[in-house]
C-alpha positions in Angstrom: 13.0 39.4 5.0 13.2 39.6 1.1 15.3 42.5 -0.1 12.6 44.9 -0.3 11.8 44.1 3.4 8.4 42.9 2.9 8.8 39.1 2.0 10.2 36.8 4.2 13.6 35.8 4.9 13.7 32.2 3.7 16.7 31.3 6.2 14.1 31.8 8.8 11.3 31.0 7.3 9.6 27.3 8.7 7.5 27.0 6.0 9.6 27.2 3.8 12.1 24.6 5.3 9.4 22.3 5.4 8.9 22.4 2.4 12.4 22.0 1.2 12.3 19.3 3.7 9.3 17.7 2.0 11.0 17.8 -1.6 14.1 16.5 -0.1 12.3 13.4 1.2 10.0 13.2 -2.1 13.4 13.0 -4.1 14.7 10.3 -1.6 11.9 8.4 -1.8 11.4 8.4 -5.4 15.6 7.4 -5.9 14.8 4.3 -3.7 11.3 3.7 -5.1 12.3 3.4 -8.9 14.1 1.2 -9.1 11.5 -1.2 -7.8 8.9 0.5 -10.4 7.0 2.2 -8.4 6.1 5.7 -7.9 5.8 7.7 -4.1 1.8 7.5 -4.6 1.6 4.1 -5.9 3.9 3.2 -2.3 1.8 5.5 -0.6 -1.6 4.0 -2.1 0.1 0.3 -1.3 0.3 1.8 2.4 -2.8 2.9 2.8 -4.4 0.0 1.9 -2.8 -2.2 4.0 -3.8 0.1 7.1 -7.1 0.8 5.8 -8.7 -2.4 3.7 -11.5 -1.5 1.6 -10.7 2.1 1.2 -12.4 3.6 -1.9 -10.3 5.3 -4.5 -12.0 8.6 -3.2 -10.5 7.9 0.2 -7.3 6.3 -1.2 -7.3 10.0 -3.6 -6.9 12.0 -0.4 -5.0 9.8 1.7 -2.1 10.1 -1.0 -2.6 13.4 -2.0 -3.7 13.4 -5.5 -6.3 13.5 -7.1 -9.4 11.3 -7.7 -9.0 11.5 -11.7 -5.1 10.7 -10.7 -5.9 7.8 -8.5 -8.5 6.3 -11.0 -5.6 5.9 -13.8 -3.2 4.7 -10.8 -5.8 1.6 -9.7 -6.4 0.9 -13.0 -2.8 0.2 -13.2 -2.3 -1.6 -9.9 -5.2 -3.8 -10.4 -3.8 -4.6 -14.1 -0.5 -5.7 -12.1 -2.4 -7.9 -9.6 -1.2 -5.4 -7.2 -5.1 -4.8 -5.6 -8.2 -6.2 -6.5 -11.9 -4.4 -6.9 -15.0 -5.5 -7.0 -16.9 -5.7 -10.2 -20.0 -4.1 -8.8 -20.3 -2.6 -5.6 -21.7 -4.1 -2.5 -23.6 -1.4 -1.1 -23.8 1.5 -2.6 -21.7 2.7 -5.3 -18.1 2.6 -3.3 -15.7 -0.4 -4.9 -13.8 -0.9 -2.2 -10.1 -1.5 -3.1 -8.1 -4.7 -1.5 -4.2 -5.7 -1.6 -3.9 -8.7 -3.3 -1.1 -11.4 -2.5 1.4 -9.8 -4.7 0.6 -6.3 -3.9 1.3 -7.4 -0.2 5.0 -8.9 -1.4 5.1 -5.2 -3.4 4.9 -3.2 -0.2 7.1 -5.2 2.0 10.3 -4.5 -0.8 8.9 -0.7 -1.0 8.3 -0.5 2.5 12.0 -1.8 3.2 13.6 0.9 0.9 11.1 4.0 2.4 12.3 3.1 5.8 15.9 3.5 4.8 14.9 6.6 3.5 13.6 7.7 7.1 16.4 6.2 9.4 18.7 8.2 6.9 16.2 11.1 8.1 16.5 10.8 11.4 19.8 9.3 12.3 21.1 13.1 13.8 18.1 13.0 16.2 17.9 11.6 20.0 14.5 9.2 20.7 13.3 12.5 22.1 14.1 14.8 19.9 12.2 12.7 16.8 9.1 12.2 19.5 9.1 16.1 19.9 9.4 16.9 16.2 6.4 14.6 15.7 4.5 16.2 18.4 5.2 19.3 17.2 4.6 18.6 13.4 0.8 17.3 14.3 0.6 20.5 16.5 0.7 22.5 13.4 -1.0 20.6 11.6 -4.2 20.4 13.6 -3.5 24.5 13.9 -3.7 24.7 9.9 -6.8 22.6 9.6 -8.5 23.8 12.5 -8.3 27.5 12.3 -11.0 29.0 10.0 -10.0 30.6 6.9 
């Protein structure tokens, strides 16, 4: 509890561990990811769209976590690089679906490579079970969040 006894006692507290978890991870990320250039959402966007060809920057927006004015800027960026490629008009529609290009695809394997470092660093302390439970248990709460009404 806080010291009035009505907050909540931060050593306890899961949220707020995995939050501090997130940040910690964020910061790792980032220390491996600049020196290649790139930010944790241009990775992330890089990511996505090798998973998901085609995505549109709507899609690509909430898959990374920012926003759609934030991912504009960011494909703009990427496709100035020859990182992705767009369409000039859409196909259907008024989507522009985004691809890798070549050199984007050389991009994620080097950013990949240093994020996965980041995660065996992560996770070297835990058994194969223990990291299959904490994942089990991370989407468990995570469906409770967005599936409970507000």
């Amino acid at each position: 509890m806080g010291q009035d006894g009505a907050g909540i006692d931060l050593d306890t507290s899961l949220g707020y561990l995995l939050k501090e978890a997130s940040s910690a991870l964020r910061t790792a990320m980032d220390d491996v990811l600049r020196p290649l250039g790139m930010s944790v959402t241009h990775y992330a966007c890089l990511e996505l769209l090798a998973q998901r060809p085609g995505a549109s920057s709507a899609d690509l927006a909430r898959g990374t976590f920012v926003t759609r004015q934030t991912m504009h800027v960011l494909l703009q960026a990427l496709e100035r690089d020859g990182e992705v490629a767009r369409p000039t008009a859409a196909p259907t529609g008024r989507v522009l679906p985004v691809q890798l290009t070549a050199h984007g695809r050389r991009r994620l394997a080097q950013a990949s490579a240093a994020v996965r470092t980041v995660e065996d660093r992560m996770l070297s302390g835990l058994t194969t079970t223990e990291r299959a439970d904490a994942l089990r248990v991370l989407r468990a709460m995570v469906r409770a969040l967005r599936d409970t009404p507000r």
